[in-house]
N, CA, C and O atoms as a DFTB+ gen file, in Angstrom:
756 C
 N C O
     1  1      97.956      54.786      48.965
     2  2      99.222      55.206      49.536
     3  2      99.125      56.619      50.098
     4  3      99.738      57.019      51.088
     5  1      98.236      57.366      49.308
     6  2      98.247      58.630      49.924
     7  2      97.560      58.409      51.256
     8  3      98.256      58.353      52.270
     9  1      96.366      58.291      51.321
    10  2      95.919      57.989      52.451
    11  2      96.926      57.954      54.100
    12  3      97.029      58.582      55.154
    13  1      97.438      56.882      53.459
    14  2      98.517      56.343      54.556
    15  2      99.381      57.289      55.129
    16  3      99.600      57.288      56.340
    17  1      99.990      58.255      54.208
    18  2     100.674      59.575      54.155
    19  2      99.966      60.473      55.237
    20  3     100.394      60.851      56.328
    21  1      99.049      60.649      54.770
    22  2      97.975      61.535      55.623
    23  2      97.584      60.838      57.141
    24  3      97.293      61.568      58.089
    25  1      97.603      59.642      57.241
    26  2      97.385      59.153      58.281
    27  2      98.639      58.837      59.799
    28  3      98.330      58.654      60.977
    29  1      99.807      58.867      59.282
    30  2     101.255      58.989      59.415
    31  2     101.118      60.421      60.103
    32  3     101.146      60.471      61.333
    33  1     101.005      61.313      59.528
    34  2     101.659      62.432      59.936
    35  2     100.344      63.020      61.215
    36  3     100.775      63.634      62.191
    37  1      99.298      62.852      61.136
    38  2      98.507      62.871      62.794
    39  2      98.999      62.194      63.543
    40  3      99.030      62.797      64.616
    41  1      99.501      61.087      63.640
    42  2      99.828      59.751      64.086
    43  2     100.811      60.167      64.996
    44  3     100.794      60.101      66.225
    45  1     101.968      60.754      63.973
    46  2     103.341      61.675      65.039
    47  2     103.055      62.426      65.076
    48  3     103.661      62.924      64.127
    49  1     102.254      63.467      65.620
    50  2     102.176      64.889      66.223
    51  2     102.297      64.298      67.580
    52  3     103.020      64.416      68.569
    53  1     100.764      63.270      66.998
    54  2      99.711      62.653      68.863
    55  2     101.023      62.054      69.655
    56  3     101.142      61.972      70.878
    57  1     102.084      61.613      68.548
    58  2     102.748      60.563      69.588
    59  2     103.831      61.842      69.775
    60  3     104.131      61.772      70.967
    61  1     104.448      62.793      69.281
    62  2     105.224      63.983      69.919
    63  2     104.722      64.605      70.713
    64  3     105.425      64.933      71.669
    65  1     103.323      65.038      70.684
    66  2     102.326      65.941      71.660
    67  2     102.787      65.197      73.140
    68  3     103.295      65.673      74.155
    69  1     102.401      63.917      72.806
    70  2     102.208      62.753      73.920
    71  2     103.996      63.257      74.746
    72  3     104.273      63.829      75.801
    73  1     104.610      62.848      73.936
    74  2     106.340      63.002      74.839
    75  2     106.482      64.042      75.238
    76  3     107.017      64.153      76.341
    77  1     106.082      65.188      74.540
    78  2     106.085      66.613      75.096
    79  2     105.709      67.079      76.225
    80  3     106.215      67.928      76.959
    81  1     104.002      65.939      76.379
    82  2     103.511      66.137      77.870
    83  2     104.226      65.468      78.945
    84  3     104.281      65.782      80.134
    85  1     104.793      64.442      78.301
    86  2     105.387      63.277      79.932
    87  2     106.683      64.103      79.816
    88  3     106.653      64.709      80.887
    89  1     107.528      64.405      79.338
    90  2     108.885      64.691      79.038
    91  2     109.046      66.208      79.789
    92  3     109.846      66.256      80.723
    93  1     108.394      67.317      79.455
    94  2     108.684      68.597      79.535
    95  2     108.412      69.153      80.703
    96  3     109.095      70.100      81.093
    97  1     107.209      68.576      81.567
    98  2     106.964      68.798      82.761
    99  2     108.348      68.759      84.207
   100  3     108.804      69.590      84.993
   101  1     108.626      67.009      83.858
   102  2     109.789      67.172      84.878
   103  2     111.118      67.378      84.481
   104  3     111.962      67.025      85.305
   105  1     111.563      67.915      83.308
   106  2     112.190      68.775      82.931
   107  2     112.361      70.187      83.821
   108  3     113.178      70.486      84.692
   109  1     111.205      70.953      83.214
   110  2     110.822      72.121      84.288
   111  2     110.594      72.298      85.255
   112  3     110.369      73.459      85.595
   113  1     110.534      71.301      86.148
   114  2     110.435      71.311      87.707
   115  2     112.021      71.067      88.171
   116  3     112.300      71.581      89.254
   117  1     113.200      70.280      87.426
   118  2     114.097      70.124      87.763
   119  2     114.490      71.866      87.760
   120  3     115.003      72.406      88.740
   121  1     114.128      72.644      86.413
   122  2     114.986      73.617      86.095
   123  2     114.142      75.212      86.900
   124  3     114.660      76.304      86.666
   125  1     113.204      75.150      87.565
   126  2     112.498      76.200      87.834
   127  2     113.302      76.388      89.206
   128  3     114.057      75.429      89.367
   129  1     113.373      77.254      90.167
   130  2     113.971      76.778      91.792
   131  2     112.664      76.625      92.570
   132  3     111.557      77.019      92.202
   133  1     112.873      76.190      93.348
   134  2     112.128      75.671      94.522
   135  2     111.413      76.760      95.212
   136  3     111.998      77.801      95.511
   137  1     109.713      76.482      95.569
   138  2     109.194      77.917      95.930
   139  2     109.225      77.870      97.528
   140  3     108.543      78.590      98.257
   141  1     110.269      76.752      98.004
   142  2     109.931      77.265      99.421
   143  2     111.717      77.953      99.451
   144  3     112.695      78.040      98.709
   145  1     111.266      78.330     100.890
   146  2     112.845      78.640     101.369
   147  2     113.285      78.889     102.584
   148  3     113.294      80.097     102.823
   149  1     113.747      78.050     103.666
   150  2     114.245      77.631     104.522
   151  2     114.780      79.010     105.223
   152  3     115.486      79.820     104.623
   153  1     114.402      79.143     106.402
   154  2     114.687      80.209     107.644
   155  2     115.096      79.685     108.535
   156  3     114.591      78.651     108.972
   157  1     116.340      80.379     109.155
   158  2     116.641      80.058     110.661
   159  2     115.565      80.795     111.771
   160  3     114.776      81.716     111.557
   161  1     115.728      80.332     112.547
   162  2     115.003      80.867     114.159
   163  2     115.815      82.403     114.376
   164  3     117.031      82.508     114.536
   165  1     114.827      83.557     114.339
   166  2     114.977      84.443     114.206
   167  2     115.562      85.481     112.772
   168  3     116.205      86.530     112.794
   169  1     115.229      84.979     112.039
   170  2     115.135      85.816     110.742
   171  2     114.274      86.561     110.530
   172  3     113.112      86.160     110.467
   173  1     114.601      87.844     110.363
   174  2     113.662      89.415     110.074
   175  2     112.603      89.245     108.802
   176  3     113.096      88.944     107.715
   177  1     111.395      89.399     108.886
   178  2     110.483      89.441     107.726
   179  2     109.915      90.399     107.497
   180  3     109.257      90.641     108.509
   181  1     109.670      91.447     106.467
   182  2     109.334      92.892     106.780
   183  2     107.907      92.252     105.279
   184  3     108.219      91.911     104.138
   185  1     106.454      92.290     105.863
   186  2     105.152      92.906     104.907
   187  2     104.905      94.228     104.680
   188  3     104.387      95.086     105.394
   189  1     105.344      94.260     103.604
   190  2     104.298      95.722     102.784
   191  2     102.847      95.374     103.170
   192  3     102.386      94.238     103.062
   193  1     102.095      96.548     103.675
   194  2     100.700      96.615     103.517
   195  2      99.932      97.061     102.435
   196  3     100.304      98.027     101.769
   197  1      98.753      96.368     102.160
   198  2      98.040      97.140     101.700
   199  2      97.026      97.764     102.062
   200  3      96.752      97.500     103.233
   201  1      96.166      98.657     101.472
   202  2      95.068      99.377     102.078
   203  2      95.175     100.926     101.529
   204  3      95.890     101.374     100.632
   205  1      94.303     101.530     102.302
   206  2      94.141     102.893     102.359
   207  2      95.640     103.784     102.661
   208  3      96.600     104.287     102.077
   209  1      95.210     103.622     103.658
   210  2      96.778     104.057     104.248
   211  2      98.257     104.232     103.802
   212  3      98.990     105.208     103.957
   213  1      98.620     102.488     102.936
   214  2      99.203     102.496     102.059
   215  2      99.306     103.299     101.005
   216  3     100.422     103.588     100.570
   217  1      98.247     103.746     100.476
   218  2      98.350     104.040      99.269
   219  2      98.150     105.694      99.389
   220  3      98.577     106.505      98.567
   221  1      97.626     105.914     100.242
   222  2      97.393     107.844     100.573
   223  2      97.766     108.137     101.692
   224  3      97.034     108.857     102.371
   225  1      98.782     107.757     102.123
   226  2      99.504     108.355     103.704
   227  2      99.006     108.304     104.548
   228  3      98.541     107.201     104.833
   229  1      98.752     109.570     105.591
   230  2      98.023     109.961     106.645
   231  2      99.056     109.843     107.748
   232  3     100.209     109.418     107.691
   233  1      98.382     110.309     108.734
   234  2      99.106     110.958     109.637
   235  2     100.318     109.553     110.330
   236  3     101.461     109.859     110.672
   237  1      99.833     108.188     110.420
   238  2     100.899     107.733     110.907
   239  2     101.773     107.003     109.331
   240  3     101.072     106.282     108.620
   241  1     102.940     107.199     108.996
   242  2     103.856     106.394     107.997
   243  2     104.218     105.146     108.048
   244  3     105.112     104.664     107.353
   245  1     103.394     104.404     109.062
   246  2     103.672     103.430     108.993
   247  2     102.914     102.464     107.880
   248  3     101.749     102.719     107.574
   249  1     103.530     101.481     107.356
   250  2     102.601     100.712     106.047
   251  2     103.273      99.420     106.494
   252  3     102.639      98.540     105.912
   253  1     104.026      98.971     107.071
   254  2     104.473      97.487     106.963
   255  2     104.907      97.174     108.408
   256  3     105.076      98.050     109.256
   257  1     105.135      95.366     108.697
   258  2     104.995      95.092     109.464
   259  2     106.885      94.150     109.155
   260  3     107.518      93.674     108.213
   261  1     107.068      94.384     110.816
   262  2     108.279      93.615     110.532
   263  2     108.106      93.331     111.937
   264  3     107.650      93.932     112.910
   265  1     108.933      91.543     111.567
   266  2     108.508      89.928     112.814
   267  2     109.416      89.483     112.939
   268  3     110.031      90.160     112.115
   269  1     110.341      88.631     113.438
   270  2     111.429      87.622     113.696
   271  2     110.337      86.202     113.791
   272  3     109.284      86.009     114.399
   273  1     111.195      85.340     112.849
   274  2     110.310      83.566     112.572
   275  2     111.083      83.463     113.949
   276  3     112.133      84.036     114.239
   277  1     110.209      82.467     114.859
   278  2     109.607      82.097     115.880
   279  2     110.471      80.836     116.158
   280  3     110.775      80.395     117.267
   281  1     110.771      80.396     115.078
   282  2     111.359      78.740     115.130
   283  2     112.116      78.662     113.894
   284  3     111.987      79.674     113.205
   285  1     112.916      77.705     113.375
   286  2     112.967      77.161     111.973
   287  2     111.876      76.917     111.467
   288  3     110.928      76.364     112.024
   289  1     111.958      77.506     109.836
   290  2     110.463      77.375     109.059
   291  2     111.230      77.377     108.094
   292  3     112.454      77.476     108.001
   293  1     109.816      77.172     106.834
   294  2     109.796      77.083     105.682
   295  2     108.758      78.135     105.406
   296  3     107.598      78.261     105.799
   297  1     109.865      79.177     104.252
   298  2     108.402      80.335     104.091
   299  2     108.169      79.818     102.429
   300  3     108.978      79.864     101.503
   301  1     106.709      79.301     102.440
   302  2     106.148      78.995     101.044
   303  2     106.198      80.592      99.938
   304  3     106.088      81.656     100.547
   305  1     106.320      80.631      98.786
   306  2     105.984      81.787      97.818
   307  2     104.947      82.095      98.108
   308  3     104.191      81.177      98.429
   309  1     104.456      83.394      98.135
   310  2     102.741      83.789      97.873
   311  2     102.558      84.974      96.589
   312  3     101.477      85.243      96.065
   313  1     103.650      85.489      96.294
   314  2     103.791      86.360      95.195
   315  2     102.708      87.702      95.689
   316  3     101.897      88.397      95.077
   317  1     103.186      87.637      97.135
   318  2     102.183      89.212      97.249
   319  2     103.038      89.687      98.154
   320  3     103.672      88.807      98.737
   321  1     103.293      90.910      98.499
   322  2     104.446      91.798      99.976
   323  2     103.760      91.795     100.904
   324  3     104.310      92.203     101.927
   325  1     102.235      91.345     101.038
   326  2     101.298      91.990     102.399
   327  2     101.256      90.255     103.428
   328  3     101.127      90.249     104.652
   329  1     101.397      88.946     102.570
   330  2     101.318      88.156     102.957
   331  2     102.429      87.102     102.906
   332  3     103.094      86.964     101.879
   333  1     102.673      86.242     104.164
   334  2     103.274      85.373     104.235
   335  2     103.097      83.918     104.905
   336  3     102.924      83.964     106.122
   337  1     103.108      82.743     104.372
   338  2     103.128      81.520     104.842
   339  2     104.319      80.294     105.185
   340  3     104.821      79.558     104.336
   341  1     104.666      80.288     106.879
   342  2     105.657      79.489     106.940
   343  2     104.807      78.578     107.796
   344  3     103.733      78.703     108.384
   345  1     105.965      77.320     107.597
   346  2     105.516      75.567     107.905
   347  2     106.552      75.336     108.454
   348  3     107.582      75.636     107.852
   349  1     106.650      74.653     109.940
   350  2     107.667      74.065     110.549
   351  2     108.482      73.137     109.674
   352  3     108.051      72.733     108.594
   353  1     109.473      72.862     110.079
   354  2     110.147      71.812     108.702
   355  2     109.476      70.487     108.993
   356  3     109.481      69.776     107.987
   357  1     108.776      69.802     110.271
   358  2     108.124      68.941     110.408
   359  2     106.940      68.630     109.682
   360  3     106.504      67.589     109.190
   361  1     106.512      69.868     109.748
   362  2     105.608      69.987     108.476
   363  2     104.027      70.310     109.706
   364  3     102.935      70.662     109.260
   365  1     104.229      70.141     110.823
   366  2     103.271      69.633     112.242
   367  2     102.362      71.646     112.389
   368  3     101.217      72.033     112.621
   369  1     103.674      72.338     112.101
   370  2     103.195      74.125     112.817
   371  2     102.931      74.789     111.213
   372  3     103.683      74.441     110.303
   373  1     102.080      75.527     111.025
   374  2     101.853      75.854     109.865
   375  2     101.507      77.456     110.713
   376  3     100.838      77.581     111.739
   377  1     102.183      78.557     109.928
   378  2     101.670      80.099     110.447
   379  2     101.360      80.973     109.160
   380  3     102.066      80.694     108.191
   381  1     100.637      81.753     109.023
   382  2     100.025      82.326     108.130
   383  2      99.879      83.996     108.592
   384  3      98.843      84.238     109.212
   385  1     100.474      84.747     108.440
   386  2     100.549      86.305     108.833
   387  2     100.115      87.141     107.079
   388  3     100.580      86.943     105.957
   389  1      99.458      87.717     107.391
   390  2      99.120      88.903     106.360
   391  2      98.728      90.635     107.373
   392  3      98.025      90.759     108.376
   393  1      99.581      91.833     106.524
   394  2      99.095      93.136     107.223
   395  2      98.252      93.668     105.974
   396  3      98.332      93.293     104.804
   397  1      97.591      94.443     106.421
   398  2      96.987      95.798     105.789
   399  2      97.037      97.257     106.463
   400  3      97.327      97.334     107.657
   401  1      96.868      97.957     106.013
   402  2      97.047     100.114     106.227
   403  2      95.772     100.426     106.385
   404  3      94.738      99.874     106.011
   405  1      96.002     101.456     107.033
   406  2      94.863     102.111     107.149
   407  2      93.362     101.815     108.190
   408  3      92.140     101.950     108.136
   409  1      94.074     101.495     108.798
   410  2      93.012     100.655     110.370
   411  2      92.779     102.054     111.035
   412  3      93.704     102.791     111.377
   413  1      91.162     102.408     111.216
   414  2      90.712     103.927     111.563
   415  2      89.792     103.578     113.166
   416  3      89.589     104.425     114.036
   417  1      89.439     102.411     113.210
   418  2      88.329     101.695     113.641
   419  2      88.439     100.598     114.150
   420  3      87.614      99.825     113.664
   421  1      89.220     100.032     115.090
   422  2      89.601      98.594     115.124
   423  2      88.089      97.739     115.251
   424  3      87.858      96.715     114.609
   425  1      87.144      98.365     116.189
   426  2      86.018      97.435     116.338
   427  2      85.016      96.993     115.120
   428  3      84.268      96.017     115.064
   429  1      85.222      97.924     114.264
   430  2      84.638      98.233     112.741
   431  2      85.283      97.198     111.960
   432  3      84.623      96.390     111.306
   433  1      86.781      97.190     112.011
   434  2      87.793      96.807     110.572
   435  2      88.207      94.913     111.163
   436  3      88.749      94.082     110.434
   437  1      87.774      94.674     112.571
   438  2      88.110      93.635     112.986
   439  2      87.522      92.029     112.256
   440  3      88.038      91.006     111.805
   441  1      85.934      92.660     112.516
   442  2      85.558      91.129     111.450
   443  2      85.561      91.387     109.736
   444  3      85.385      90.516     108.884
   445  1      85.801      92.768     109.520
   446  2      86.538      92.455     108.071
   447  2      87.023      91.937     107.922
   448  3      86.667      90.905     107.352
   449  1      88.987      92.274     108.492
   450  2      90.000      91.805     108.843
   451  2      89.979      89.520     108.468
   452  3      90.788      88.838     107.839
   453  1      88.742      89.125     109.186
   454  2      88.173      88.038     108.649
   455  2      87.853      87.065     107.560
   456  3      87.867      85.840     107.444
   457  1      87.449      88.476     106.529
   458  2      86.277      88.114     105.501
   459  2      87.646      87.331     104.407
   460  3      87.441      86.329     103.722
   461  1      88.154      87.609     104.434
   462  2      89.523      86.962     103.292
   463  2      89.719      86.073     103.457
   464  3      90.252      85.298     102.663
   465  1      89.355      85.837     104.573
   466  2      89.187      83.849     105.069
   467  2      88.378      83.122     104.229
   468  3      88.633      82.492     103.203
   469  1      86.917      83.399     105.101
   470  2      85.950      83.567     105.073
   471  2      85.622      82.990     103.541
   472  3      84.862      82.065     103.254
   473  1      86.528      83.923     102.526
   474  2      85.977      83.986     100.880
   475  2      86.859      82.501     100.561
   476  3      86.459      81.633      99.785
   477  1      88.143      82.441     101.352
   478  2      88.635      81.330     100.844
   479  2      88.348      80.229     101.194
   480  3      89.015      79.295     100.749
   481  1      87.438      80.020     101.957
   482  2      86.384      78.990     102.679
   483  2      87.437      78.537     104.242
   484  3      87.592      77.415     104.726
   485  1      87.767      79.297     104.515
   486  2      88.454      79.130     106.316
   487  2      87.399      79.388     106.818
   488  3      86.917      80.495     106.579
   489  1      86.549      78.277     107.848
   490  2      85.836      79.117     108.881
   491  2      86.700      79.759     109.894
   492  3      87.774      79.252     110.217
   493  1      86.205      80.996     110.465
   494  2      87.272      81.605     111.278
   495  2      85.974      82.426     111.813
   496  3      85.080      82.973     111.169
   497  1      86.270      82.276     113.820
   498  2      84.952      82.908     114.438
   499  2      85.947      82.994     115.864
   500  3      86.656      82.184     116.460
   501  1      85.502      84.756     116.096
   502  2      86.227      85.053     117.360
   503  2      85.541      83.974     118.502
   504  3      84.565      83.226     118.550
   505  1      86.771      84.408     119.461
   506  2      86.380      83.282     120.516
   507  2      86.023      84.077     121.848
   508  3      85.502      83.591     122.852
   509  1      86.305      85.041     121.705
   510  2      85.792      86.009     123.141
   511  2      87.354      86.475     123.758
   512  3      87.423      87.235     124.724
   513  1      88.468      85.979     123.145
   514  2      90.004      86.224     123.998
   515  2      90.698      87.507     123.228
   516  3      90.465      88.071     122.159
   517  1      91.663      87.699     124.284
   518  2      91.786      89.082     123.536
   519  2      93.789      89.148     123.738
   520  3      94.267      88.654     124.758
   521  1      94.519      89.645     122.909
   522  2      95.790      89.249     122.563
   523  2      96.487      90.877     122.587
   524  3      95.934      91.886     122.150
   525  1      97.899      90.794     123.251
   526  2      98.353      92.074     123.554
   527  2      99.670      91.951     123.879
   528  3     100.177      92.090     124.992
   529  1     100.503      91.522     122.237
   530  2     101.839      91.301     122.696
   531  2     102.782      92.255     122.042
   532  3     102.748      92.203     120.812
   533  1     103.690      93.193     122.610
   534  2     104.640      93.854     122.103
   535  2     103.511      94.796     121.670
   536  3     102.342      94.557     121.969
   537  1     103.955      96.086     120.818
   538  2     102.994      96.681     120.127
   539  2     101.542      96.485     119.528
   540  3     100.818      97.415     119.174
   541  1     101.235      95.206     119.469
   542  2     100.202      95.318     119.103
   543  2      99.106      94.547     120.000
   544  3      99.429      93.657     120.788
   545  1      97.511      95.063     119.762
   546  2      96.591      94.722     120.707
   547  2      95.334      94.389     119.678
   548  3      94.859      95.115     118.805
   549  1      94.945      93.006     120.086
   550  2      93.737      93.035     119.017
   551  2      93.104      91.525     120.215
   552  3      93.443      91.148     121.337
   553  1      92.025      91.035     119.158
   554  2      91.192      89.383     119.478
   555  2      91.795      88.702     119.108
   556  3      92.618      88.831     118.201
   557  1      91.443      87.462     119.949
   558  2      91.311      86.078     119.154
   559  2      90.375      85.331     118.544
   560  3      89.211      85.661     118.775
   561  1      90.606      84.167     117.634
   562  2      89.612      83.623     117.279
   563  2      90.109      82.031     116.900
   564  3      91.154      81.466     117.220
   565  1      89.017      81.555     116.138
   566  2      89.153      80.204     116.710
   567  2      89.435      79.379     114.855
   568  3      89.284      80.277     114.026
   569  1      89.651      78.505     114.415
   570  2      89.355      78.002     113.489
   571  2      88.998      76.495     113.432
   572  3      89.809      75.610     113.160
   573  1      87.658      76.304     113.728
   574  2      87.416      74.951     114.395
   575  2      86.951      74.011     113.030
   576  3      85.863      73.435     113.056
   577  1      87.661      73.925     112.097
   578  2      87.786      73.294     111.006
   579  2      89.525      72.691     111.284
   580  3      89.557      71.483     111.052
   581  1      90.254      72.981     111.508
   582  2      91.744      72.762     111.602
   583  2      92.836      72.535     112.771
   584  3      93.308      73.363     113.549
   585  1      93.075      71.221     112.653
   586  2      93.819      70.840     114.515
   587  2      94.479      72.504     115.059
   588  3      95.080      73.285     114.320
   589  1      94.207      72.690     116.296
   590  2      94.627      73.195     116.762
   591  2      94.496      74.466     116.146
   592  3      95.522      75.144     116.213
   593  1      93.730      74.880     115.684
   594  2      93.741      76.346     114.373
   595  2      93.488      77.641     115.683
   596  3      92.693      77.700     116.622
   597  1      94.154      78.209     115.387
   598  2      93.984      79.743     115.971
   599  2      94.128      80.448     115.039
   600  3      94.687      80.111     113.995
   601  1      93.523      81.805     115.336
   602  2      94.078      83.266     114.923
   603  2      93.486      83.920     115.411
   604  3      92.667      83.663     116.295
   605  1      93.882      85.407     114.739
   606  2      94.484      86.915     115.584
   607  2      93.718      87.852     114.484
   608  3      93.548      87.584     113.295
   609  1      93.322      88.960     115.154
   610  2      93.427      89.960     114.633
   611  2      94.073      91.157     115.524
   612  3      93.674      91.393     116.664
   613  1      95.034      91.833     114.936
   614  2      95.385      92.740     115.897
   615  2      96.261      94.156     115.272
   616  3      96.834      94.110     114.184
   617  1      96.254      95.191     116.007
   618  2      96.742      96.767     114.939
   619  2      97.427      96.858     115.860
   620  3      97.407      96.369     116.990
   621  1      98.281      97.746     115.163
   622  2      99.309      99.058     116.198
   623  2      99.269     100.464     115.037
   624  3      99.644     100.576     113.870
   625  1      98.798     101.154     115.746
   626  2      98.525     102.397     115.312
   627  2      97.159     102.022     114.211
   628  3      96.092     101.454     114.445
   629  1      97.695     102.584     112.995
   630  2      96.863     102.323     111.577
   631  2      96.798     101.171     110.900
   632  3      95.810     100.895     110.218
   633  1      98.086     100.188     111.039
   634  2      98.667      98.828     110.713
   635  2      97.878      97.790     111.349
   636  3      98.016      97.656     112.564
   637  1      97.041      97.004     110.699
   638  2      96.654      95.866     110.806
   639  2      96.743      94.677     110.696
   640  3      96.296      94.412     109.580
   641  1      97.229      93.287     111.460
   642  2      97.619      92.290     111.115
   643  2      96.913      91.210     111.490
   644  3      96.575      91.112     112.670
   645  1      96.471      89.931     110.283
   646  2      95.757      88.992     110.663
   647  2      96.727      87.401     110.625
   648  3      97.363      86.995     109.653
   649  1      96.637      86.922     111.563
   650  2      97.342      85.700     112.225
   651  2      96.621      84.518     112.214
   652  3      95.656      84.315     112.950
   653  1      97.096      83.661     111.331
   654  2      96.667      82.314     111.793
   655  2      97.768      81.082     111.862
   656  3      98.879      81.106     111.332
   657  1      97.237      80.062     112.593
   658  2      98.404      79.008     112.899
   659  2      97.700      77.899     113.430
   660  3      96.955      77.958     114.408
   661  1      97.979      76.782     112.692
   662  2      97.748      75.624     113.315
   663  2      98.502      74.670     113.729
   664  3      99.241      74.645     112.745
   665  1      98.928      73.818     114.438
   666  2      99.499      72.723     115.030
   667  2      99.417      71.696     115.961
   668  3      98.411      71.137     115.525
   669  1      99.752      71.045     116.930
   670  2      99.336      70.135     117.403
   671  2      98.395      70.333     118.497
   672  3      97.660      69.374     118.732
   673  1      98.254      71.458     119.271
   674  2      96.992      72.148     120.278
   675  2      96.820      73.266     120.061
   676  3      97.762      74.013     119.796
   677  1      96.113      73.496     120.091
   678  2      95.224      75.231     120.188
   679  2      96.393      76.371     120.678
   680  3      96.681      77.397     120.061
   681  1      97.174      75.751     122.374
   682  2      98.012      76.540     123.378
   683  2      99.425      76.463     122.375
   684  3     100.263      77.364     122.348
   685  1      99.496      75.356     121.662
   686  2     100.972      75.864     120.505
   687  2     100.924      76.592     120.103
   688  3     101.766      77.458     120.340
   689  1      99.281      76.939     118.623
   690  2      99.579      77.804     118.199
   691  2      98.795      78.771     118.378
   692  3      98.269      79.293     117.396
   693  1      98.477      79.334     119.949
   694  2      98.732      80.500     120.319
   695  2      99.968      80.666     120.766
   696  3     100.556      81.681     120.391
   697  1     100.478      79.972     121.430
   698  2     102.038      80.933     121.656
   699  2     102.998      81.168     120.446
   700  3     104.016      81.836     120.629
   701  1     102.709      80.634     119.192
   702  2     103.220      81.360     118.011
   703  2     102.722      82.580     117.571
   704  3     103.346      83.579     117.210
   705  1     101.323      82.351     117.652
   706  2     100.756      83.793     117.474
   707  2     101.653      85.048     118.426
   708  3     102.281      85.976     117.916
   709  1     101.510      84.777     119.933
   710  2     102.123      85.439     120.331
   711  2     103.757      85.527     120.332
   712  3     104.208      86.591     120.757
   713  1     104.510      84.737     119.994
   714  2     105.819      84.990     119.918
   715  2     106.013      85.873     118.783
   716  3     106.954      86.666     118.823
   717  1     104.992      85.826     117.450
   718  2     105.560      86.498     116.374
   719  2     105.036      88.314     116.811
   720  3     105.546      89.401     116.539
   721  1     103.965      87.967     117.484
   722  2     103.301      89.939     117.504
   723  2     104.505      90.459     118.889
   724  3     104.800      91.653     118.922
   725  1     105.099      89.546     119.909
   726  2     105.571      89.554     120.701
   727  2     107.266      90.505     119.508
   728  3     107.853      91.430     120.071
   729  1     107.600      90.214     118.489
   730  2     108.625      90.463     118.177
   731  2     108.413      91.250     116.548
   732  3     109.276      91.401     115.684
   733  1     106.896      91.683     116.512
   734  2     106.257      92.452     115.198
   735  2     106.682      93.845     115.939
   736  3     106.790      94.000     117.155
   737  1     106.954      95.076     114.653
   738  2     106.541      95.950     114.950
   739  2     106.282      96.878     113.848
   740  3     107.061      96.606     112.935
   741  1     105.372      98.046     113.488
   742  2     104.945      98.319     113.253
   743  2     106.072      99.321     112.515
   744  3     106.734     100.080     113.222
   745  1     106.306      99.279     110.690
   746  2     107.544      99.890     110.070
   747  2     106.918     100.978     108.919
   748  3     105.711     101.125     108.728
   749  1     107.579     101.429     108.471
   750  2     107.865     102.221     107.485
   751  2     108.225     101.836     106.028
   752  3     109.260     102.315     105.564
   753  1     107.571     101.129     105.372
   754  2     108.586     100.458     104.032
   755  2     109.180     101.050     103.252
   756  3     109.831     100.457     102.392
């Protein structure tokens, strides 16, 4: 009888453990909020930079970048101020903007500007084009892993910003690229 006792009480943990796992999960997804969040066409987005610059001044004060969304989007969470990711609500345009401070060198800091890809396994390789909308002036490049993949690298002043976007042709999402640097400018946070 003892035995049995002892065998009982593993028995209901495994089978509470067990409900705990199916049960508690969509529980917490009902009760957490939702990490996207819905933008109208033309809503202000201001990135904190990071970098040098950011963090020890220098002669220009600028550290952040502020854009108007291009279209209706969806801006996903990224839990960082320097980066942001919005998705058409179709789900078809996907744009990806991140800044950094402290740009001394554009020809130097440009295929850096890259390497964050690069680590996250994006191939990303300039294409020879060169981009110059509103304040800022930088390259293009290509991302020939992803329909239609473009991106950007491009500064105004010390402020550096890297652009990518994919969607249904290459010429879409360059003209997102350019509608957003077309309406970026270069802030003060």
């Amino acid at each position: 009888m003892a035995r049995l006792v002892h065998s009982v009480g593993p028995a209901l943990a495994a089978v509470g453990a067990l409900a705990v796992a199916l049960v508690v999960p969509p529980l917490l997804s009902d009760a957490v909020p939702a990490r996207v969040t819905d933008l109208a066409e033309g809503t202000g987005i201001t990135l904190t930079a990071s970098g040098i610059g950011a963090v020890h001044g220098g002669d220009d004060p600028a550290n952040a970048v502020f854009f108007r969304v291009p279209e209706p989007m969806r801006r996903q969470a990224t839990g960082d101020a320097s980066v942001v990711i919005l998705k058409s609500e179709d789900g078809e345009r996907r744009l990806s903007v991140s800044v950094t401070d402290g740009i001394t060198d554009f020809a130097t800091a440009a295929p850096r500007m890259l390497l964050p890809l690069r680590a996250a396994g994006v191939a990303a390789r300039f294409d020879g084009g060169v981009v110059d909308e509103g304040e800022f002036h930088g390259l293009t490049c290509e991302l020939p892993d992803k329909p239609g993949g473009v991106c950007a690298v491009a500064t105004s002043g010390d402020v550096g910003v890297t652009l990518l976007a994919t969607g249904p042709t290459r010429e879409a999402s360059l003209q997102l690229i350019a509608e957003v640097l077309g309406s970026s400018k270069a802030v003060e946070a």
